[in-house]
C-alpha positions in Angstrom: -42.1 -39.0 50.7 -41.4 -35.6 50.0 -43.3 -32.3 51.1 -45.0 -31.8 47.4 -46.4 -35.7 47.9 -48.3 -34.6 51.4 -48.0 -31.2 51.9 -50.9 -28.8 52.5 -49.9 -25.5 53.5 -51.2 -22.3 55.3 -49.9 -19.1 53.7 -49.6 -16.3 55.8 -47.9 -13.0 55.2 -46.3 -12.3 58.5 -45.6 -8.3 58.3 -49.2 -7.9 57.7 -51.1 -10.7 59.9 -49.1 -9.4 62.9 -49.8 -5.7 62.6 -46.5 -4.4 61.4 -45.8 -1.1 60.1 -45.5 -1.7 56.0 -45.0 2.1 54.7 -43.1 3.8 57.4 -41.6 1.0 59.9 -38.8 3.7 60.6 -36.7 2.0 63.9 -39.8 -0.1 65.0 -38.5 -3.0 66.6 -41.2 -5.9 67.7 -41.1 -9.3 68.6 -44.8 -9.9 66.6 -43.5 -12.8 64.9 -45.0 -14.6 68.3 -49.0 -13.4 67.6 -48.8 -16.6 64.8 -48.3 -18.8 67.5 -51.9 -18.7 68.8 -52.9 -19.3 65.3 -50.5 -22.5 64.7 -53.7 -25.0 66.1 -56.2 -23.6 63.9 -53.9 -24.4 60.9 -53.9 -28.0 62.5 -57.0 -28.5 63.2 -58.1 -27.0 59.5 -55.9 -30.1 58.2 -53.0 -28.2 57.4 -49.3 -29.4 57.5 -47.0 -26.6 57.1 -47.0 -22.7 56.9 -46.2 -21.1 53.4 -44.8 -17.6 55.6 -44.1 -14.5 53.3 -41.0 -12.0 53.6 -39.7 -12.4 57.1 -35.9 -11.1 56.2 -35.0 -7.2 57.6 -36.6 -5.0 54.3 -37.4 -1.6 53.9 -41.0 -1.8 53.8 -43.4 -5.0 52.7 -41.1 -7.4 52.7 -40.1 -7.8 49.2 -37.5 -5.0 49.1 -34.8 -7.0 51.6 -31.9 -5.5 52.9 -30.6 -8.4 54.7 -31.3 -12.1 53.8 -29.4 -13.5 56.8 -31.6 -11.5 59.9 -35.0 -11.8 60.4 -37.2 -8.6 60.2 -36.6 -6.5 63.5 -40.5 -5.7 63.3 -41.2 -9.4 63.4 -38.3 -10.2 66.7 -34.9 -11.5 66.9 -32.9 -14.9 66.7 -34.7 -16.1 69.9 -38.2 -15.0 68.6 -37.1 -17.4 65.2 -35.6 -20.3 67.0 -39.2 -20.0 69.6 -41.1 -20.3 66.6 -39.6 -23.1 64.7 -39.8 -24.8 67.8 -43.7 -24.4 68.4 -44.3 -25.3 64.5 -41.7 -28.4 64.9 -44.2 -29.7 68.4 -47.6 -29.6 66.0 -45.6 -31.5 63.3 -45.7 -28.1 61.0 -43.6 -27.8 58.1 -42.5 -24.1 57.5 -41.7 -22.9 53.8 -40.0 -19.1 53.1 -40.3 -16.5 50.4 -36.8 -16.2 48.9 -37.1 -12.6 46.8 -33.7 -13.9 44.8 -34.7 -11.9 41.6 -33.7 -8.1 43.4 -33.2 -6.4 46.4 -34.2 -3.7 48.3 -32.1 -0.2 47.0 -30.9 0.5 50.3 -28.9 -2.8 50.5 -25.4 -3.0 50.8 -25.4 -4.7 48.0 -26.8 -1.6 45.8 -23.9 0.8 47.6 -21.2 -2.3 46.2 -22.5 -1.9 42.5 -22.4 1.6 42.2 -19.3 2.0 43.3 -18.1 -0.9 41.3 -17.6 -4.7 41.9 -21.5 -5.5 43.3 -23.4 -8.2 42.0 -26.5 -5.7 41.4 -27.4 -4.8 37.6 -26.3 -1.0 37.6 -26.8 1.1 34.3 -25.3 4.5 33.7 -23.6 4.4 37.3 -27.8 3.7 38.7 -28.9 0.5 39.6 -31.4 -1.5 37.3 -35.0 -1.3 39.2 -37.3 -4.0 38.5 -40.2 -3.2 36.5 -39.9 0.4 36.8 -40.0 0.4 40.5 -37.1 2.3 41.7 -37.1 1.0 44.9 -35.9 -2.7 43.9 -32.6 -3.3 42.3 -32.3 -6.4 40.3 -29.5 -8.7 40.8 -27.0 -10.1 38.1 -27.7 -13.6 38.3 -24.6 -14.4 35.5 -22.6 -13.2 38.4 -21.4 -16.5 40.1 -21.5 -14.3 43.5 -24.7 -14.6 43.3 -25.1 -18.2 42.4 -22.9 -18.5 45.8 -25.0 -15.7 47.7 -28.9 -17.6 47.2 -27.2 -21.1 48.0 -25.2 -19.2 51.3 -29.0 -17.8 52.3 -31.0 -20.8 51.2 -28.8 -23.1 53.8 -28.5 -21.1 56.2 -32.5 -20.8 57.0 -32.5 -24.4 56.2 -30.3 -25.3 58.8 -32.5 -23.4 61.3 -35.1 -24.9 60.6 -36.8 -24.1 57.1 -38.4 -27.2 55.1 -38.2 -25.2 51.9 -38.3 -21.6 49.4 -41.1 -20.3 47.6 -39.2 -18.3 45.1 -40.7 -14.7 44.8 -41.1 -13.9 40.7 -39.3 -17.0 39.8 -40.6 -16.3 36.2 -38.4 -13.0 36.0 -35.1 -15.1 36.5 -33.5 -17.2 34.2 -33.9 -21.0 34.8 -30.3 -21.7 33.9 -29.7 -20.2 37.3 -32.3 -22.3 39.5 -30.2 -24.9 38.0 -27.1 -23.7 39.1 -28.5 -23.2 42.9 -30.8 -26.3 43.1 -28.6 -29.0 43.5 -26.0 -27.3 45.3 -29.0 -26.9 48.3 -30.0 -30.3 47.9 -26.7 -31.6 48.1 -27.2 -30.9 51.8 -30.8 -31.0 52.2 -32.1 -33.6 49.5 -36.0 -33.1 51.4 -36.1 -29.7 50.6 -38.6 -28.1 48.3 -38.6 -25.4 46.2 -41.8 -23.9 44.6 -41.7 -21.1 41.8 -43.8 -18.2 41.7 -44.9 -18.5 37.9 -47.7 -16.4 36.5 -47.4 -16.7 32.6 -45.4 -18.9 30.5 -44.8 -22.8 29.9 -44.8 -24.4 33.4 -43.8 -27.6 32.5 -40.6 -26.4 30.4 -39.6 -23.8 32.9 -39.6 -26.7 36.3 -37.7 -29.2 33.6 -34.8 -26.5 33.3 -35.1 -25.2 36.3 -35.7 -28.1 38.4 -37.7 -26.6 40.4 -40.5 -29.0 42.3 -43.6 -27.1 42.1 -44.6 -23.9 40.1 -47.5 -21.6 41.3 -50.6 -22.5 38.9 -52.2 -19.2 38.0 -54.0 -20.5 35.0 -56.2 -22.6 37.0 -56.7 -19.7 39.8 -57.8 -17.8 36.9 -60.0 -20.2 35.8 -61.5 -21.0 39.0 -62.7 -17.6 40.0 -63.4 -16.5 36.0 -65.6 -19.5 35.3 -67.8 -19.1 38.5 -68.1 -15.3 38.3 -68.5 -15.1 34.5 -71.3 -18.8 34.8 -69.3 -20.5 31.8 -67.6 -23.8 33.3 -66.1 -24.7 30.3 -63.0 -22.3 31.0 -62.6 -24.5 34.0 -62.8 -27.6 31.6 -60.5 -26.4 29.4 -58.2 -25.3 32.5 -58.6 -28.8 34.0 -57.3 -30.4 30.9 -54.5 -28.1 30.8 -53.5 -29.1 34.3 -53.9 -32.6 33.9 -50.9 -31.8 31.4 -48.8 -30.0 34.1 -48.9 -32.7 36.4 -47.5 -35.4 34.3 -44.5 -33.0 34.9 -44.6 -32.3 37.9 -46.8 -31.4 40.7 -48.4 -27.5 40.6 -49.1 -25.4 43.8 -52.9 -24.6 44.1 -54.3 -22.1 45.2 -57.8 -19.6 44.9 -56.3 -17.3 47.2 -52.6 -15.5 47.9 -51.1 -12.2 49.4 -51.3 -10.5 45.6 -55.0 -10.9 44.4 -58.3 -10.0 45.2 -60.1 -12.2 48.0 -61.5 -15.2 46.5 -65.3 -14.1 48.6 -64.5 -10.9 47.2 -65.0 -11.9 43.7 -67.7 -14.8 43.9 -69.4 -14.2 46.7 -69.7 -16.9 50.0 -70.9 -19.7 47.7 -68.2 -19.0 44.8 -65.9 -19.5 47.7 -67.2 -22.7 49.0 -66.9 -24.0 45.1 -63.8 -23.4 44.3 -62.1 -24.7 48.1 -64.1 -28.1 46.6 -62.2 -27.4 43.1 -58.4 -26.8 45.3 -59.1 -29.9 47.3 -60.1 -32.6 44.8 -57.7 -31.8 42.0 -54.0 -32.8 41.6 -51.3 -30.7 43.2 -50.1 -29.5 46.1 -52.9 -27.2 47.6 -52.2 -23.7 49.5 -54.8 -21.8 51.7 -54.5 -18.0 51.9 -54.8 -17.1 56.0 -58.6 -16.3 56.3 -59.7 -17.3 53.1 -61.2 -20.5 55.3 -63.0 -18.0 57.3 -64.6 -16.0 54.4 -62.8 -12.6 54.3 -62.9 -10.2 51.8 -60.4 -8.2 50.4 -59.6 -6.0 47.3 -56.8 -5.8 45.4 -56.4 -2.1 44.4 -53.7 0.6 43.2 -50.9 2.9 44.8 -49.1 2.9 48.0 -52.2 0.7 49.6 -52.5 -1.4 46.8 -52.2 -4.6 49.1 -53.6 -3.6 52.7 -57.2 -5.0 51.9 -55.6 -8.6 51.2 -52.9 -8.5 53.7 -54.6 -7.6 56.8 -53.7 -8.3 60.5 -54.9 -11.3 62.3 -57.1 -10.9 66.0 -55.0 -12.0 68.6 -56.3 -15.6 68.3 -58.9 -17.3 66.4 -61.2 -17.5 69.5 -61.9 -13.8 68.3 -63.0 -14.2 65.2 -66.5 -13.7 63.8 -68.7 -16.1 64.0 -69.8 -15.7 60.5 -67.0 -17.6 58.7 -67.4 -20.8 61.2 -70.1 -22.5 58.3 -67.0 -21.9 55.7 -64.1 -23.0 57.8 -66.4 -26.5 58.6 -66.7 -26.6 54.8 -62.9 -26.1 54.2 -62.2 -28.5 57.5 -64.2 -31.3 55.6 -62.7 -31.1 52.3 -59.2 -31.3 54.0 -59.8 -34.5 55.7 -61.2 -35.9 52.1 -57.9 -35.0 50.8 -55.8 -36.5 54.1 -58.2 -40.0 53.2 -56.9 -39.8 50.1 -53.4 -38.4 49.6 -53.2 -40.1 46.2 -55.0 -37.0 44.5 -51.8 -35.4 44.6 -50.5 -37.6 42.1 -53.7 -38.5 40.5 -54.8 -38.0 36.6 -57.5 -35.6 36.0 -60.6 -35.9 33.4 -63.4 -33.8 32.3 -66.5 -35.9 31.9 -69.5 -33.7 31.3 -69.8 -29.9 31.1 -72.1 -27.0 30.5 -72.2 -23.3 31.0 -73.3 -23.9 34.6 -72.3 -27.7 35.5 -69.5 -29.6 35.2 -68.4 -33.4 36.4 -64.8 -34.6 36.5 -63.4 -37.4 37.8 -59.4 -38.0 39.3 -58.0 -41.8 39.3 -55.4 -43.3 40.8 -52.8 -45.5 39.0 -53.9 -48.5 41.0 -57.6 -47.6 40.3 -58.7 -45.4 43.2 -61.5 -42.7 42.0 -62.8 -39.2 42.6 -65.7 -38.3 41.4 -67.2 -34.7 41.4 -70.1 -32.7 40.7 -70.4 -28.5 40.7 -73.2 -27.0 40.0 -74.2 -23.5 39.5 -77.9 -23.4 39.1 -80.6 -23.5 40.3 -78.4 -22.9 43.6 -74.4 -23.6 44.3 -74.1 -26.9 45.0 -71.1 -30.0 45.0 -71.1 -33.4 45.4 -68.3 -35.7 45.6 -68.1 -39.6 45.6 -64.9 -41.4 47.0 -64.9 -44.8 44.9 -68.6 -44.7 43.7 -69.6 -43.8 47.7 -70.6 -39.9 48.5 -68.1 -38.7 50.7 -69.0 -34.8 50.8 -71.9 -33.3 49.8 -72.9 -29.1 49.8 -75.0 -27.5 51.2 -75.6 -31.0 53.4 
C-alpha cells in the first residue's frame, strides 16, 4: 500500500517552528532541527503518520532560495543532527516527506556563478540570470537542460537513501510536466514506494499528474472553497467544489489541506467554529489529508506583504507541547477524534464523493466505498456550527457533543 493510500501528514516548516533566523541568518550555525523532536508524539498521538517538513537544504534566507540541495541547513544542524532525527521519526513509525524547490535556486548558488560565466544550467538573459516572478533573489533553472534532469534525480536519491519517504515539489505548476516525467521514473526505479506530491494552485490537476506522473497534487480549489463558503455563508461553492473533487480523484488522489506555510490561518479567517468545520470537511473527504503545525491547536496567523509577509503563519513552536495554551486543547480533541474516524476507515481515501442536499447554510454529502461502505455527513451553519457524521447509517462523531 503506498503512502497516498494511508498517509496523513503533519506539515511543519522547520526554519520557522524552531526559531531560526529567516532575514539575516548571517554565519548562524544551530543544531534546532532537534526542538521537533519533542513535538514527534503529539503528531502521533493526533493520529498522524508522517511529517510533510518544509526547506531543510543550506538557503540564503526562508528556505526556498537553496544554495545547496545536498547539506542540510547549518541553522537547522549537521549530518548527525539529520541521521538523529530520521532515527526518532523511524521509532514512532513516522514517515518523513521534503520540499524539493526544483523550479530555481537561490542567486548565490554556485550554480548562478556557472551560468553567467557560461555552461550553467540556470536560465541567464543578457549575461543576468532569469529570477522567478520578478524576484531577483531566485534564479530559475533550465529544465531542457538534461544536467538538470540528472541534478533533481542525483538530489531526490540521495535524501531518499537517508531516509526520506518522499518530495513535495515546491511550485510544481511553474515547471513543465515533460520534465516530472523525465525525473519520475528514474527515482522510482530505485525507490518504487516513493511519493511525490505537486504543489499546484491553478490549472487542470488531473491533466497535469497524467503527464507528469506525479501521485498527488496540492488541491487549492477545495481549500478555497472550504474557507470561502463558511466565511462568505453560501455552501453551495463547497457543493460545487465537492463535485469538482470527486472528478480529481477518479485520477488520482489530491493532497488536502485548510491550512499551509503560505496562507492565512484557517481560525484566522472563520473563526474557532469555522475551524472545527472545515478539519470535519479535510477528514471525511477523499484524499490524502495534511495538517498545518498548530492549526489542531487553533492559532491564528495572517498572511500579509513585504519582507514579513510570512512570520504570522510560520511561527516558532514552545519547546514542547506540554507548554502550550490550554485554550486550543477543545480543538486538538476535535481534530484527535476526526483522525481516528479516518484510521477506522482508510477507505475514504479512495472513496467516491456525492452532494446530497444543499443550501446557503447546510449541506449533506455522503462518500462510499466500492464494496458499499458509507459516510455520511451533515454541516451546518445556523442557528449554531454544528456536524454530524454517520459511519454506515451509525453516528460516529457528532459537534459540539
Amino acid at each position: 500500500m503506498s503512502l497516498a493510500e494511508h498517509a496523513i501528514w503533519w506539515q511543519v516548516y522547520p526554519l520557522g517552528a524552531t526559531g531560526a533566523p529567516i532575514r539575516d541568518p548571517g554565519d548562524d550555525t544551530g543544531h534546532r532541527l532537534g526542538r521537533l523532536e519533542p513535538w514527534l508524539d503529539h503528531v502521533v498521538a493526533l493520529g498522524c503518520s508522517g511529517l510533510l517538513l518544509g526547506p531543510v537544504f543550506e538557503s540564503s534566507s526562508h528556505g526556498y532560495d537553496t544554495l545547496d540541495h545536498f547539506r542540510l541547513d547549518r541553522r537547522l544542524g549537521d549530518e548527525a543532527d539529520w541521521d538523529h532525527f530520521v532515527q526518532q521519526c523511524r521509532s514512532r513509525g513516522l514517515s518523513i516527506m521534503l520540499d524539493g524547490v526544483f523550479n530555481h535556486v537561490g542567486v548565490q548558488h554556485p550554480l548562478v556563478r556557472e551560468a553567467v560565466t557560461g555552461g550553467g544550467i540556470v536560465k541567464v538573459r543578457d549575461g543576468r540570470p532569469v529570477g522567478w516572478e520578478g524576484h531577483d533573489s531566485l534564479a530559475e533553472l533550465d529544465h531542457d537542460d538534461p544536467r538538470t534532469v540528472d541534478l533533481v534525480v542525483d538530489v531526490m536519491t540521495h535524501w531518499l537513501r537517508r531516509g526520506a519517504a518522499g518530495w513535495r515539489l515546491d511550485v510544481a505548476y511553474a515547471v513543465p510536466a515533460a520534465f516530472w516525467a523525465q525525473v519520475l521514473p528514474r527515482v522510482r526505479a530505485e525507490f518504487p514506494e516513493a511519493l511525490f506530491l505537486g504543489e499546484v494552485i491553478h490549472g487542470d490537476y488531473p491533466a497535469i499528474a497524467q503527464s507528469s506522473t506525479l501521485d498527488s497534487i496540492t488541491q487549492y480549489e477545495l481549500w478555497k472553497a472550504i474557507w470561502s463558503s463558511i466565511q462568505d455563508r453560501n455552501l453551495w461553492e463547497l457543493a460545487w467544489a465537492l463535485q469538482r473533487h470527486d472528478e480529481f480523484c477518479r485520477v488520482f488522489v489530491p493532497n488536502t489541506f485548510v491550512g499551509n506555510h503560505d496562507v492565512a490561518r484557517i481560525a484566522s479567517l472563520v473563526g474557532d467554529s469555522g475551524a472545527a468545520l472545515a478539519a470535519v470537511i479535510l477528514l471525511t473527504v477523499p484524499g490524502m489529508p495534511s495538517i498545518y503545525y498548530g492549526d489542531e491547536e487553533g492559532f491564528r496567523g495572517e498572511k500579509l506583504s513585504g519582507y514579513e509577509a510570512d512570520d504570522q503563519i510560520r511561527p516558532p513552536l514552545p519547546d514542547s507541547p506540554a507548554d502550550l495554551s490550554d485554550m486550543g486543547a477543545w480543538l486538538l480533541r476535535h481534530y484527535q477524534a476526526l483522525v481516528a474516524l479516518r484510521r477506522r476507515n482508510p477507505w475514504l481515501v479512495r472513496g467516491h464523493l456525492h452532494v446530497d442536499e444543499k443550501t446557503n447554510t447546510s449541506i449533506i454529502y455522503s462518500v462510499t466505498s466500492d464494496d458499499g461502505r458509507h459516510v455520511r455527513v451533515r454541516l451546518a451553519l445556523e442557528p449554531q456550527a454544528s456536524a454530524t457524521v454517520e459511519v454506515d447509517d451509525a453516528a460516529e462523531f457528532r459537534w459540539p457533543e
